[in-house]
C-alpha positions as CSV (number, residue, x, y, z in Angstrom):
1,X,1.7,-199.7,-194.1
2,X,4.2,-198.0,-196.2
3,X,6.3,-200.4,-198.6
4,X,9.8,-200.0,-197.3
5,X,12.1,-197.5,-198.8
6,X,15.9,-197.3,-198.6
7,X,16.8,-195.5,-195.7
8,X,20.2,-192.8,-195.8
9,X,22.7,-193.2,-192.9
10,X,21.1,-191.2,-190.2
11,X,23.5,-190.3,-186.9
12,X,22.5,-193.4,-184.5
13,X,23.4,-192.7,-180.9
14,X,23.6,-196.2,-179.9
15,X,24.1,-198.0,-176.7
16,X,27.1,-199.0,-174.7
17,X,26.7,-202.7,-175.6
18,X,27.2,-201.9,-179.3
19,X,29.0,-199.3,-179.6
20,X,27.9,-198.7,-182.8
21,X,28.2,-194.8,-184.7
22,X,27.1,-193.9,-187.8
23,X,28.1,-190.0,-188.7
24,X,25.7,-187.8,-190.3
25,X,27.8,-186.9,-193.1
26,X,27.6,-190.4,-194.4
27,X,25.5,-190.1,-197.9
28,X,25.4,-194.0,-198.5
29,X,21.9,-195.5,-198.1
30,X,21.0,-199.2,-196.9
31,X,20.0,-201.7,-199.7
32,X,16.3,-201.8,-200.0
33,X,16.1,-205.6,-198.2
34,X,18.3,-204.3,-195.2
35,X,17.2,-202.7,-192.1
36,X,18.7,-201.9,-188.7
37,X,16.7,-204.7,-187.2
38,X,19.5,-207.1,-187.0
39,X,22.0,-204.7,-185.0
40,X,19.4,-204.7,-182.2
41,X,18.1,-207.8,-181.0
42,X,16.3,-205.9,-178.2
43,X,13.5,-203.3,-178.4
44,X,15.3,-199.7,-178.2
45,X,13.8,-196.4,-177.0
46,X,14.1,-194.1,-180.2
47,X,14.3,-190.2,-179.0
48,X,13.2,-188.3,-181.8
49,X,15.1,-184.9,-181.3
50,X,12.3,-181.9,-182.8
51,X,13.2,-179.5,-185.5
52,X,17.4,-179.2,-187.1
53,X,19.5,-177.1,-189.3
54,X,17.3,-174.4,-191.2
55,X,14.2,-175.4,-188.9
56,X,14.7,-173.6,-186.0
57,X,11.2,-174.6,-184.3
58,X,9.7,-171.9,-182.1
59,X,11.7,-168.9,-180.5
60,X,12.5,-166.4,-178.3
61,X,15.2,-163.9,-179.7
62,X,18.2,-165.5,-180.1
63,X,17.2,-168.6,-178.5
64,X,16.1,-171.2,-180.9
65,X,13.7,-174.6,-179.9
66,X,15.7,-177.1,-181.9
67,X,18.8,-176.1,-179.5
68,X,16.7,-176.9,-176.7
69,X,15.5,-180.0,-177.7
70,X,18.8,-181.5,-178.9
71,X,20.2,-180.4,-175.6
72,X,17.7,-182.5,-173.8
73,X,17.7,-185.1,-175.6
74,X,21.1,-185.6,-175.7
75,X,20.7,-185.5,-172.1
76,X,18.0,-188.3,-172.1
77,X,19.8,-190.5,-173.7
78,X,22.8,-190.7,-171.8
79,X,20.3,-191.2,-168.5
80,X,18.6,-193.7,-170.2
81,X,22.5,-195.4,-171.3
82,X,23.4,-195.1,-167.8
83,X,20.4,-196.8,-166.6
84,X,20.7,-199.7,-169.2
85,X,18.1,-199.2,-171.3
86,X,19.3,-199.4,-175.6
87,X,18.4,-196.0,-177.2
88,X,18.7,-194.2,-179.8
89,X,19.3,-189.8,-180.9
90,X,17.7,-189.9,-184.9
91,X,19.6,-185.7,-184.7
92,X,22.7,-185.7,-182.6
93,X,23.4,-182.2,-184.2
94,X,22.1,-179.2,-185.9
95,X,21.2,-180.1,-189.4
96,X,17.8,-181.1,-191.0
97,X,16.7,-185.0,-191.3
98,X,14.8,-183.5,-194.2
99,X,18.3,-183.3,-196.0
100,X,18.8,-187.1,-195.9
101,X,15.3,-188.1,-197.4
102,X,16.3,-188.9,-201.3
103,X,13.2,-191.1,-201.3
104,X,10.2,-189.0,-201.1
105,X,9.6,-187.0,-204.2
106,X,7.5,-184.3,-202.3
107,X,8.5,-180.6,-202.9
108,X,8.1,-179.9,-198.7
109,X,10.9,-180.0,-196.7
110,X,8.9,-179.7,-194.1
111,X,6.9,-183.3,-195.1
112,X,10.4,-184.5,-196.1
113,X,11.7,-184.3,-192.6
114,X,8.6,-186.2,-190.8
115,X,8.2,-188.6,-193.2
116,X,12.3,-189.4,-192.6
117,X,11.7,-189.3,-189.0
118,X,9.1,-192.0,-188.9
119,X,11.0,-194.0,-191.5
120,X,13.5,-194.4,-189.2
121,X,11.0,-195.5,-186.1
122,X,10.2,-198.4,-188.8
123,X,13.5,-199.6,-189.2
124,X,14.2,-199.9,-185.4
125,X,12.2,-202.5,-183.2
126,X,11.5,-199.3,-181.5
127,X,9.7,-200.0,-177.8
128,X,8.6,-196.5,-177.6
129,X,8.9,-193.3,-178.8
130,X,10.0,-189.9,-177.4
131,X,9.2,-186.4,-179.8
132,X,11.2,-183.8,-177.5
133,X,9.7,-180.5,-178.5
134,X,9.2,-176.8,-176.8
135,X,6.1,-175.0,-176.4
136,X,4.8,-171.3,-177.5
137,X,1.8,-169.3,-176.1
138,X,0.0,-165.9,-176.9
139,X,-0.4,-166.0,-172.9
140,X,2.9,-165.4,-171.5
141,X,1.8,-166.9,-168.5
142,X,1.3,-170.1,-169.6
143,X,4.0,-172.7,-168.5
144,X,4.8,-176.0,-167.9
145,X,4.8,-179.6,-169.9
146,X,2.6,-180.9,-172.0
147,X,2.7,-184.5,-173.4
148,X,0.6,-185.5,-176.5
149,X,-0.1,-188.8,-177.5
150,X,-1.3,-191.4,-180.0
151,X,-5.0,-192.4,-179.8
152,X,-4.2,-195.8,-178.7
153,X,-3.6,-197.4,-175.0
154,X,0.0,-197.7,-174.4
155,X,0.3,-193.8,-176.2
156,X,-2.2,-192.5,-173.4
157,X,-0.5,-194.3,-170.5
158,X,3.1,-193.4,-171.4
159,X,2.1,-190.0,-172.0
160,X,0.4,-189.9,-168.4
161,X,3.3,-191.0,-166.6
162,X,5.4,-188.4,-168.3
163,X,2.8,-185.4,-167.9
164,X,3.1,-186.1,-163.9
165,X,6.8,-186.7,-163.7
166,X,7.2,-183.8,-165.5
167,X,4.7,-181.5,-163.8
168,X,6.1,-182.4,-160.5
169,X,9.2,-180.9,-161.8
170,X,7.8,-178.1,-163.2
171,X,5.9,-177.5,-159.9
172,X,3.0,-176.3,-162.0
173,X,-0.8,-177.0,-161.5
174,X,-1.9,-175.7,-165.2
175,X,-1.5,-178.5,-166.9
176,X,-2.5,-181.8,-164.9
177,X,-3.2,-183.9,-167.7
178,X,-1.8,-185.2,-171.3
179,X,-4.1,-184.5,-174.7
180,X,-4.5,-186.5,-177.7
181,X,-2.6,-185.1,-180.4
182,X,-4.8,-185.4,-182.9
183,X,-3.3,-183.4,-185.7
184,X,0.2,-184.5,-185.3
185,X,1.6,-186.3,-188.5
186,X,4.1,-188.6,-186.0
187,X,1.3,-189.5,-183.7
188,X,-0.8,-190.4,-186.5
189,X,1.8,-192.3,-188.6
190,X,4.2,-194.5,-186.1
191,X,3.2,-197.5,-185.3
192,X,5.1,-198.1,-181.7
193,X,3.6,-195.9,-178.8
194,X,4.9,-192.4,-179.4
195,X,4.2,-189.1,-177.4
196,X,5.3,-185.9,-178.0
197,X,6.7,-183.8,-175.1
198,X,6.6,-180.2,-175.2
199,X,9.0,-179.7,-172.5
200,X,7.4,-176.2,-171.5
201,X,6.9,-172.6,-172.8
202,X,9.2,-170.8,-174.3
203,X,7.1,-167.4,-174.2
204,X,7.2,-168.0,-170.5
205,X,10.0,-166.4,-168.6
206,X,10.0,-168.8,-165.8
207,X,10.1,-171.7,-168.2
208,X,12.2,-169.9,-170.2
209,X,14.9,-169.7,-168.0
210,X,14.5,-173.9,-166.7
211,X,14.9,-174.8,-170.6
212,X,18.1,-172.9,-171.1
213,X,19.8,-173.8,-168.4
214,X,22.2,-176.4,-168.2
215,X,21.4,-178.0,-165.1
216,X,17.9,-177.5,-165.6
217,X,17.9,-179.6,-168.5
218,X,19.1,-182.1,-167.2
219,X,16.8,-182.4,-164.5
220,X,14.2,-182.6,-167.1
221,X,16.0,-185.5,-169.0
222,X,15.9,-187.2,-165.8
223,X,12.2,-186.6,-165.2
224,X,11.4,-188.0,-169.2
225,X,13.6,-190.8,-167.7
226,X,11.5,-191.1,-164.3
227,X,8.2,-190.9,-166.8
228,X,9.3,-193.9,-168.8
229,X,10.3,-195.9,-165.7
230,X,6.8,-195.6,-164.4
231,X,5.5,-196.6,-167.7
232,X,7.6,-200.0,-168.0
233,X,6.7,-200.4,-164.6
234,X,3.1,-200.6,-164.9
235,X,2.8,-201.4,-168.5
């Protein structure tokens, strides 16, 4: 396990029983024997909003991933406030998590930004937690969700319960089942069962068209939501 680092002021979309706000253009960091434990004495659901400011993710002319996935997830988490469950945005806006990481002295912004993002999953008594991402194929027919997980247990079943919420959703029959995401530095460096969701194709028209739409989106906030349900349920 890494030794714990001091951790800059990251925007923290927290529940309605704190009320609790921290704005991202706050440069002060915690003192190294602090973390955010004490302000939650529950286990919170951390959404872990893909991509910000000069990392646009994948996209389709003027239509940018990191949009997308902040859309959504801002989206998730108000279902999941409105529900009662304590969660958490680590991007509540377009600027790159990579910028607040003054601890690691790597020349990769790209590393920077991941290695923040998990940094932050350490500091919360995080339950779970969601990647929101958007997906890009060479074949422009290929749509739908696809969840990845951690090779562990809890991972796997979480990721389950979202790939069929999701794909009922989605109405599609391409992609019936999660995959391990082998490769993926969050999956392979967060302790607390994580999944990414790729919430569907971008280079597919049909998809295209659900993941830039307002109402859309919020449908598939509310299918994450009915995914996560179904994992507490039978977890």
């Amino acid at each position: 396990m890494m030794k714990r680092r001091q951790l800059p002021a990251l925007v923290i979309a927290v529940t309605m029983a704190f009320h609790v706000f921290c704005t991202p253009a706050l440069a002060s960091e915690l003192p190294e024997d602090r973390d955010l434990r004490h302000a939650f004495p529950e286990p919170v659901i951390l959404i872990d909003v893909g991509h910000g400011g000069i990392d646009g993710g994948t996209s389709y002319g003027d239509i940018l991933e990191k949009d997308i996935n902040l859309a959504i997830g801002r989206r998730l988490y108000m279902v999941l406030r409105s529900h009662g469950y304590r969660a958490i945005l680590n991007r509540t806006d377009d600027y790159a998590l990579s910028d607040d990481n003054r601890w690691l002295k790597n020349r990769s912004r790209h590393i920077r930004d991941l290695a923040q993002r998990k940094e932050l999953s350490e500091h919360i008594p995080a339950s779970l937690v969601v990647s929101i991402h958007v997906n890009w194929g060479r074949n422009k027919l290929k749509r739908g969700p696809l969840v990845l997980h951690q090779n562990e247990g809890r991972s796997a079943l979480l990721a389950h319960s979202l790939q069929r919420s999701l794909g009922q959703l989605y109405n599609s029959n391409s992609l019936k089942y999660p995959e391990l995401g082998k490769p993926f530095y969050l999956l392979n460096h967060i302790d607390s069962p994580a999944v990414i969701v790729e919430a569907g194709f971008l280079s597919n028209a049909e998809d295209r068209a659900m993941l830039t739409n307002h109402q859309e989106q919020q449908k598939i906030a509310e299918a994450i939501y009915s995914g996560i349900l179904e994992y507490f349920t039978i977890s």
